[in-house]
C-alpha positions as semicolon CSV with decimal commas, in nm:
position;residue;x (nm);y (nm);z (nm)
1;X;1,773;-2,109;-0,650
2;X;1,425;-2,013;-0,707
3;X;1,275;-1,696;-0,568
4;X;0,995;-1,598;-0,346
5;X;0,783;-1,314;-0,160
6;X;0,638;-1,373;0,162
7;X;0,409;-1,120;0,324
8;X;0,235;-1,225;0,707
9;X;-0,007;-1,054;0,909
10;X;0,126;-1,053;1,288
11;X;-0,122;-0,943;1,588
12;X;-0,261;-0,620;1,679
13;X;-0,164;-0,662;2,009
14;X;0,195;-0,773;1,946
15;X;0,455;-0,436;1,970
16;X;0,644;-0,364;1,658
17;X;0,996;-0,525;1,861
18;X;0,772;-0,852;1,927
19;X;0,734;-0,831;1,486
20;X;1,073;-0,744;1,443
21;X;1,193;-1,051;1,669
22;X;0,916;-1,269;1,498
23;X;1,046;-1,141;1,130
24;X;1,432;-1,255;1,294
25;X;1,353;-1,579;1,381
26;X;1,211;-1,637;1,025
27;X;1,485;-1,503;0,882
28;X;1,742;-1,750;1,070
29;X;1,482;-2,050;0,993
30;X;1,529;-1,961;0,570
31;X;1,921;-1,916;0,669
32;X;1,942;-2,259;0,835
33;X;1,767;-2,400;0,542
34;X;2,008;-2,314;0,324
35;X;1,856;-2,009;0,198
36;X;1,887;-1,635;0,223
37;X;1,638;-1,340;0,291
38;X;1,703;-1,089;-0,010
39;X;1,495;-0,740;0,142
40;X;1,276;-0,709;0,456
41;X;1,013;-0,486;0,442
42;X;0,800;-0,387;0,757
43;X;0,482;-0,222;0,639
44;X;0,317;-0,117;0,959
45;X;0,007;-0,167;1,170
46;X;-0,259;-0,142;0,913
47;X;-0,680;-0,202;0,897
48;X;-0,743;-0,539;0,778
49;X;-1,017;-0,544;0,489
50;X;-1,235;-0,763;0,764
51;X;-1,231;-0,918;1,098
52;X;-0,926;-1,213;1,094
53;X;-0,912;-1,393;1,420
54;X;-1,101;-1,068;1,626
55;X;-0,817;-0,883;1,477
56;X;-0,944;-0,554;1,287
57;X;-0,598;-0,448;1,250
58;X;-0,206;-0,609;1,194
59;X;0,132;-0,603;1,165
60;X;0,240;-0,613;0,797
61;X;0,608;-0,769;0,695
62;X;0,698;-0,865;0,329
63;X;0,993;-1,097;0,266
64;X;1,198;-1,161;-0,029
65;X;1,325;-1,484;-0,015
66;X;1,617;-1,694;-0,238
67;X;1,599;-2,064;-0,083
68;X;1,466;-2,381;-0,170
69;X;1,122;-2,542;-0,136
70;X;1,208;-2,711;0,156
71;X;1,294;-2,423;0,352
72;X;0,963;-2,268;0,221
73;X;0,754;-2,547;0,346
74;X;0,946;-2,537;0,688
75;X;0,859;-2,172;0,691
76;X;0,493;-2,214;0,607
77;X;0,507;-2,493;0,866
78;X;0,623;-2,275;1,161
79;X;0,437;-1,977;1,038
80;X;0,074;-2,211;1,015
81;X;0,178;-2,288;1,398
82;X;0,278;-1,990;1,530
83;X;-0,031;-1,797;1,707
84;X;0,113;-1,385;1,623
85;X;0,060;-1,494;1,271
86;X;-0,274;-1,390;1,168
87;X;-0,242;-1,469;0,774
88;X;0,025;-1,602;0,535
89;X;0,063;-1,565;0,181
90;X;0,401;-1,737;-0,008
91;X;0,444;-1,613;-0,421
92;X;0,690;-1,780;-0,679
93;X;0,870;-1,493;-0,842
94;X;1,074;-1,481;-1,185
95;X;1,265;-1,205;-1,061
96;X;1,284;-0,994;-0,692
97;X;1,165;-0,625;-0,734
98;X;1,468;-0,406;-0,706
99;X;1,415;-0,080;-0,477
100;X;1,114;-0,028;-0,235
101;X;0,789;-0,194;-0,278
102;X;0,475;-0,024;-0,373
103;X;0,324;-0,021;-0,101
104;X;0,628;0,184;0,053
105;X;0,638;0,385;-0,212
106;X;0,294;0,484;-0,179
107;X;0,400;0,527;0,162
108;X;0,607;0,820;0,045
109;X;0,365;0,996;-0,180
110;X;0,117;1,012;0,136
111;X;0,350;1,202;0,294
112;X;0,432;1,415;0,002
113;X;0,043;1,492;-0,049
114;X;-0,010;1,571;0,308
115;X;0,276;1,791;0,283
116;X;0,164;1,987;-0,036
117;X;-0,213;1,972;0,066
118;X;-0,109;2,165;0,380
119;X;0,104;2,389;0,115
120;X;-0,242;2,449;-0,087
121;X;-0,451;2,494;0,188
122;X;-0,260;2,785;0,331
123;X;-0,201;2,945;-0,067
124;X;-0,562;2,901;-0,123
125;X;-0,658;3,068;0,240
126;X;-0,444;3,372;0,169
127;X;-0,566;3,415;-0,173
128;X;-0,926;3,404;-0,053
129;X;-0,777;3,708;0,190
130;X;-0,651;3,929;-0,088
131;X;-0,951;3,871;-0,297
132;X;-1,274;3,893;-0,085
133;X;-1,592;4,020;-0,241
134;X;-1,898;4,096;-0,047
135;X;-2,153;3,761;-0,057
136;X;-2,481;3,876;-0,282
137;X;-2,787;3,719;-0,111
138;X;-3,082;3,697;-0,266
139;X;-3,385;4,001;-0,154
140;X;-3,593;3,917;0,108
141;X;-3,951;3,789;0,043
142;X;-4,215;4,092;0,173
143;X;-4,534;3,866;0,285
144;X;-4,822;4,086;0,252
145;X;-5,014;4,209;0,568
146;X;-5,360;4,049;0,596
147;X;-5,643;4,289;0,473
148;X;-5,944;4,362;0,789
149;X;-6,294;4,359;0,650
């Protein structure tokens, strides 16, 4: 059966259950299709590159789907007609991507970064404690009193 990645851009305005409901019902249209949903990924409400719709931000989902082209154009069909859907994209695939996607694993180093920043922030702070040297400034400029003739 040949092999697919859908990601869709749902509404700002939409609350993540509304996505998770709309991501469902997508999920049983590829299953009564005769195809099945391999991973579901929901990405999160993030900025859009520019205005889509008057939408500056949405509702990411990425799909891995195993079905067959019909129940991809039946998909695309109800997606293209449905008005939460901002933007649709469907890929061909050779093979799924085992594990998380990048863009939740970069998810995950964010977190890590924030995490150690914090971590650095306070090392560097005490540091600057233990080690503080009097600030040189540079000598003050006399200006030389005006001369009375």
């Amino acid at each position: 059966m040949p092999l697919y990645e859908n990601v869709f851009i749902a509404r700002q305005d939409i609350s993540g259950v509304q996505v998770d409901a709309l991501a469902d019902a997508f999920t049983q249209l590829i299953s009564d299709n005769g195809g099945e949903i391999k991973k579901r990924e929901y990405w999160g409400l993030r900025n859009l590159a520019y205005r889509m719709r008057k939408n500056r931000k949405g509702h990411y989902v990425m799909l891995n789907i195993a079905a067959p082209s019909t129940a991809i154009a039946e998909l695309e069909r109800t997606m293209r007609i449905n008005e939460d859907v901002i933007r649709y994209l469907t890929l061909r695939v050779d093979a799924l991507e085992e594990g998380p996607s990048v863009v939740m694993q970069s998810r995950g180093s964010r977190e890590d970064r924030q995490r150690r920043s914090a971590a650095e922030r306070e090392r560097s702070a005490e540091a600057r404690e233990g080690s503080e040297r009097p600030v040189e400034r540079p000598a003050e400029r006399r200006v030389p009193e005006p001369v009375e003739a």
